[in-house]
ZAKE-185153 format. One record per residue (C-alpha): residue number from 1; residue in three letters; x, y, z. Coordinates in pm, 1 decimal. Layout:
+-----+--------+----------+----------+----------+
! num ! residu !        X !        Y !        Z !
+-----+--------+----------+----------+----------+
! NUM !    ALA !        X !        Y !        Z !
...
+-----+--------+----------+----------+----------+
//
This chain:
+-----+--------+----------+----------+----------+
! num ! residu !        X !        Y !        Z !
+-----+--------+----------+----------+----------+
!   1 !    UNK !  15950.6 !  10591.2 !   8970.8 !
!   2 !    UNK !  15611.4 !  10481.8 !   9143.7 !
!   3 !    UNK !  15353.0 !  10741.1 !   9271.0 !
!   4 !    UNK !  15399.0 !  10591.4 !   9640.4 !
!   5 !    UNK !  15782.5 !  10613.5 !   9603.2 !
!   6 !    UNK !  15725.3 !  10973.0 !   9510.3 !
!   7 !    UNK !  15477.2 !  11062.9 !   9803.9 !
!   8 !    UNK !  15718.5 !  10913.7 !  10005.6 !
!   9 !    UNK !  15989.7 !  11173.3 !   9915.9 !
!  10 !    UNK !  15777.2 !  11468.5 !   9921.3 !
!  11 !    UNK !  15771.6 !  11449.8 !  10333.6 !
!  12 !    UNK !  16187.6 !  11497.2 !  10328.0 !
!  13 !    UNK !  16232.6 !  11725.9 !   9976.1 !
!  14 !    UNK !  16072.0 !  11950.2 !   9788.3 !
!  15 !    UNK !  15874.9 !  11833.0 !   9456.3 !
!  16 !    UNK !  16157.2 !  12044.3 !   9283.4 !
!  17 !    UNK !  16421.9 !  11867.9 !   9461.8 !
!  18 !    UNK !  16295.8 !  11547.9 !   9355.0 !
!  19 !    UNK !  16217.5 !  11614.1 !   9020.0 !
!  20 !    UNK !  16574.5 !  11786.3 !   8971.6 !
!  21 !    UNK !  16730.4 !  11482.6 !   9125.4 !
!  22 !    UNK !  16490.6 !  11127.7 !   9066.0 !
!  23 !    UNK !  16263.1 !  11180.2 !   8750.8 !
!  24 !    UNK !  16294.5 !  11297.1 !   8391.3 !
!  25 !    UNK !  16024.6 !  11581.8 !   8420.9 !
!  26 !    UNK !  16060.0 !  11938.6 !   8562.7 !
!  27 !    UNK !  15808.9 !  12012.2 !   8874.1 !
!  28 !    UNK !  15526.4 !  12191.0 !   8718.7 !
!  29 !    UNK !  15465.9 !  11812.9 !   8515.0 !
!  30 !    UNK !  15546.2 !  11628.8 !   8790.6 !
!  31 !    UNK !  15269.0 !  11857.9 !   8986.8 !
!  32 !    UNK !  15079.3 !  11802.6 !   8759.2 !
!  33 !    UNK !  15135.0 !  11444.5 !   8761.8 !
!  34 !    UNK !  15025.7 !  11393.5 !   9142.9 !
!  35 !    UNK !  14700.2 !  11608.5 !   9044.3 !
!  36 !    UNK !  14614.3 !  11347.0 !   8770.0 !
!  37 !    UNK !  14727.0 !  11062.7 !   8970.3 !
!  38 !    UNK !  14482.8 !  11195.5 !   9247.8 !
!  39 !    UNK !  14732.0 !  11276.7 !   9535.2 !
!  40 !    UNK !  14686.2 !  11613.9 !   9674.8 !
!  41 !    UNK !  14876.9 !  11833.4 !   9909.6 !
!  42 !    UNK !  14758.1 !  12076.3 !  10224.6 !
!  43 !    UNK !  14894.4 !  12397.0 !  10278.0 !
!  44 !    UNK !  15122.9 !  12461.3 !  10576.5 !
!  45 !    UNK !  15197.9 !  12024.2 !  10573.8 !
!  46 !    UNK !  15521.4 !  11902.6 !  10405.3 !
!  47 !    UNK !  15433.5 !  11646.6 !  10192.5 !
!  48 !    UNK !  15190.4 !  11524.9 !   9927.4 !
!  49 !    UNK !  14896.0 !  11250.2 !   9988.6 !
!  50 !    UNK !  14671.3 !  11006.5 !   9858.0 !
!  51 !    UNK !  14307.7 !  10834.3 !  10002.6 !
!  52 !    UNK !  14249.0 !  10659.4 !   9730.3 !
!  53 !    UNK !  14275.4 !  10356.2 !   9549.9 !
!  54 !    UNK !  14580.4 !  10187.3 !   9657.4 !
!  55 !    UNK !  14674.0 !  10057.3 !   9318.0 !
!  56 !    UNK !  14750.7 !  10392.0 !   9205.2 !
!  57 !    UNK !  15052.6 !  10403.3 !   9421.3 !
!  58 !    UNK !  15234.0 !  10091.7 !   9242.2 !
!  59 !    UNK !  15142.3 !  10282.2 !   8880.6 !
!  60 !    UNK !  15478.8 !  10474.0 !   8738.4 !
!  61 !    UNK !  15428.9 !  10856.6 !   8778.8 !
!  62 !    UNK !  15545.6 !  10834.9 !   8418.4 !
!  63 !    UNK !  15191.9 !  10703.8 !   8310.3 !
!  64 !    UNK !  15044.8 !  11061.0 !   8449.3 !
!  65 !    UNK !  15265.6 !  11306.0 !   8282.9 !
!  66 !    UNK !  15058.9 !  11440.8 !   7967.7 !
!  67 !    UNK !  15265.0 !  11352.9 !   7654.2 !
!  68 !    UNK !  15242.9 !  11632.8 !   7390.0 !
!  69 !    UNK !  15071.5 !  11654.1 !   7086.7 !
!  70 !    UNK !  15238.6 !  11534.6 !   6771.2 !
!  71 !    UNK !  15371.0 !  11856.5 !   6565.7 !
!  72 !    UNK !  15048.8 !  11799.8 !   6280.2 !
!  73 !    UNK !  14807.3 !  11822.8 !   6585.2 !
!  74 !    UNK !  14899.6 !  12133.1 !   6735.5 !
!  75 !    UNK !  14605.7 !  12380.7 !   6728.8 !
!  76 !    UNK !  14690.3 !  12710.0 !   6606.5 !
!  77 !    UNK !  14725.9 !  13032.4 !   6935.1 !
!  78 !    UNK !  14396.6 !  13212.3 !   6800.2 !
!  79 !    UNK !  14225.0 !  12824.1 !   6847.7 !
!  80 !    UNK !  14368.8 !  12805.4 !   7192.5 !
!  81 !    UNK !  14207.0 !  13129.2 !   7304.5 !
!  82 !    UNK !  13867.3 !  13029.4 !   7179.7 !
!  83 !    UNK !  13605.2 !  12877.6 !   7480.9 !
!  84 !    UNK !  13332.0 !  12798.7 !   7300.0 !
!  85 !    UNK !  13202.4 !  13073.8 !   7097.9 !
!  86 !    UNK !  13371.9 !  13321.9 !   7299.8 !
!  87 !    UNK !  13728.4 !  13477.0 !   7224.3 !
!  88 !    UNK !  13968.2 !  13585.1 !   7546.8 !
!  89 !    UNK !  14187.6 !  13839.5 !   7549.0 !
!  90 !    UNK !  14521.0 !  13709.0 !   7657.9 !
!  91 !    UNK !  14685.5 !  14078.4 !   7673.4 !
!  92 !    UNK !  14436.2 !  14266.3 !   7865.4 !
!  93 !    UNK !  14105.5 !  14084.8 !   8044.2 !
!  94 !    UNK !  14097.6 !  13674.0 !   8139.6 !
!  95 !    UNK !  13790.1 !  13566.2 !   8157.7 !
!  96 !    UNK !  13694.1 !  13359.2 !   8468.4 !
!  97 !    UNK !  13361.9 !  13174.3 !   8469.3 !
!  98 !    UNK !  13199.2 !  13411.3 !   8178.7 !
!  99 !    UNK !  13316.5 !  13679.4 !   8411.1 !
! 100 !    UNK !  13575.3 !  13938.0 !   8305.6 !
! 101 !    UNK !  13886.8 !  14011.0 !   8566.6 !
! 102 !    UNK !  14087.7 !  14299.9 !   8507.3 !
! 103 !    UNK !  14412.4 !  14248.0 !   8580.0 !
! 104 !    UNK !  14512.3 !  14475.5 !   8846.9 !
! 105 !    UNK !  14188.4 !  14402.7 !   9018.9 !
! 106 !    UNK !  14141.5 !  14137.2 !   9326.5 !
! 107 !    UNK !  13732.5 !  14137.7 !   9191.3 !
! 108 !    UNK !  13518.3 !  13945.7 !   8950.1 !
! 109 !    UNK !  13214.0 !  14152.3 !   8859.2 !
! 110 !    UNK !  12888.0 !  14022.8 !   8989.3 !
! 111 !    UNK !  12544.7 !  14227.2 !   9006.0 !
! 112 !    UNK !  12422.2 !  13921.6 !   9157.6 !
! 113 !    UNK !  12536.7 !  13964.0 !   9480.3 !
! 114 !    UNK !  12581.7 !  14253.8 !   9646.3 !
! 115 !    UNK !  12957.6 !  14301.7 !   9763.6 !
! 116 !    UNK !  13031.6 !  14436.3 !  10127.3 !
! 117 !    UNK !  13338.6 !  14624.2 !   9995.6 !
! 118 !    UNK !  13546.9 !  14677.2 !   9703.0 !
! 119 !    UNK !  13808.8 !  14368.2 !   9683.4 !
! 120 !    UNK !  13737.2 !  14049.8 !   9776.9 !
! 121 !    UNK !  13965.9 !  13870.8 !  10008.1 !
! 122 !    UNK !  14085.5 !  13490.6 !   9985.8 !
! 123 !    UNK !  14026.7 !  13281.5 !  10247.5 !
! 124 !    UNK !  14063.9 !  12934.3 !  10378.6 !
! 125 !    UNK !  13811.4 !  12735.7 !  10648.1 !
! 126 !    UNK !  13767.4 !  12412.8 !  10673.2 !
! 127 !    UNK !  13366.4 !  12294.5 !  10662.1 !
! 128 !    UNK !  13230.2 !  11987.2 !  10685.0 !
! 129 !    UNK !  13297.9 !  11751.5 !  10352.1 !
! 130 !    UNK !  12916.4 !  11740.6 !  10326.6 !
! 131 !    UNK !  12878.8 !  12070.8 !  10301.7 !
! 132 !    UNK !  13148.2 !  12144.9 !  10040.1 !
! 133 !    UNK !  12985.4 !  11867.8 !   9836.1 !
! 134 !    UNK !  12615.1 !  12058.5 !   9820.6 !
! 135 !    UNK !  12818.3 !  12383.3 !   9754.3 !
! 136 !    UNK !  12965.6 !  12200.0 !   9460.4 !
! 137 !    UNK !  12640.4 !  12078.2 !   9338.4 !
! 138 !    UNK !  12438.8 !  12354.1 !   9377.1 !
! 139 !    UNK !  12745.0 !  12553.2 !   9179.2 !
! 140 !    UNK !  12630.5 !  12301.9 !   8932.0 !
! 141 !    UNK !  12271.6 !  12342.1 !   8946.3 !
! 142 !    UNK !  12322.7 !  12765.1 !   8954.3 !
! 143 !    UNK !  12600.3 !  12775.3 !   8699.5 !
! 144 !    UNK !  12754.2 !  12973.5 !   8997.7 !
! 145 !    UNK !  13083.4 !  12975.7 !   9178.3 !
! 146 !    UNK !  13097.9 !  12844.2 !   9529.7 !
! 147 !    UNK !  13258.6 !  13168.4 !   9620.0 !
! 148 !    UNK !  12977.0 !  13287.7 !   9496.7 !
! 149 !    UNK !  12722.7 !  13101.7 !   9667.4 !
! 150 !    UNK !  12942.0 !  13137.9 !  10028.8 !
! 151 !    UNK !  12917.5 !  13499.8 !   9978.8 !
! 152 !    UNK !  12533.2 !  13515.8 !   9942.8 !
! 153 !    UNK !  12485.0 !  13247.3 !  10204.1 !
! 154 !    UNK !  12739.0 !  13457.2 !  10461.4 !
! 155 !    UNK !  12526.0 !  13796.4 !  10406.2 !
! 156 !    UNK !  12189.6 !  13657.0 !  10489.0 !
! 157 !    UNK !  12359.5 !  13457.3 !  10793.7 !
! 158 !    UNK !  12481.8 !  13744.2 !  10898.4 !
! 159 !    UNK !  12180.2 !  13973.3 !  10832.7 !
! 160 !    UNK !  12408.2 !  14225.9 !  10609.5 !
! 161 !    UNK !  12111.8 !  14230.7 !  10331.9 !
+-----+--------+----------+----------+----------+
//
């Protein structure tokens, strides 16, 4: 089935419903899929979309769906949980941009800024693409989040220093 033939039926069904019914794969590959293929979707909207190249859309959703590794290449679990020269602790601690979250915990520790309260809370806002982009590259630049770099920004805007 084509990308565009699958965007189209993601504004009447679900992505599970389609993948039960039309494809091969479950959902979370044919998610993942869409990602690869470029489409995205936006909370609270039915569907899934795509701004980009229109040739995509003619290209089987088949050719996005990661094929697994043959049984000799498999790396072994304690491989998998290295990054780098780092080891993560799948049981206990995940480790989210060199920063340890504790399960249990809605925080990711960082003496950097200084936090307004306990938790952090997860928000949405839309800004201008041009913004987002200099947030991205100065995340780049600062080996930073752009949570991060929002929540810095936000308490000198706001004179909470």
């Amino acid at each position: 089935m084509k990308i565009g033939e699958v965007l189209a039926l993601t504004l009447e069904k679900k992505v599970s419903v389609i993948a039960k019914e039309s494809l091969d794969i479950g959902e979370k590959k044919t998610v993942e899929a869409l990602k690869k293929a470029g489409c995205y979707s936006i909370s609270g909207k039915k569907g899934w979309y795509f701004d980009g190249e229109r040739s995509v859309l003619e290209k089987s959703i088949y050719d996005f769906v990661e094929k697994k590794a043959a049984a000799g290449n498999k790396k072994t679990s304690q491989e998998n949980r290295k990054k780098g020269s780092k080891e993560v602790n799948l049981k206990t601690n995940k480790q989210v941009n060199n920063k340890t979250y504790k399960p249990g915990s809605n925080k990711l520790g960082n003496p950097g800024i200084k936090q307004v309260g306990k938790e952090t809370k997860k928000v949405t806002y839309e800004i201008d693409p041009k913004i987002h982009d200099e947030l991205k590259i100065r995340s780049i630049r600062e080996k930073r989040n752009v949570s991060e770099i929002v929540n810095e920004l936000l308490i000198k805007g706001l004179n909470m220093d």
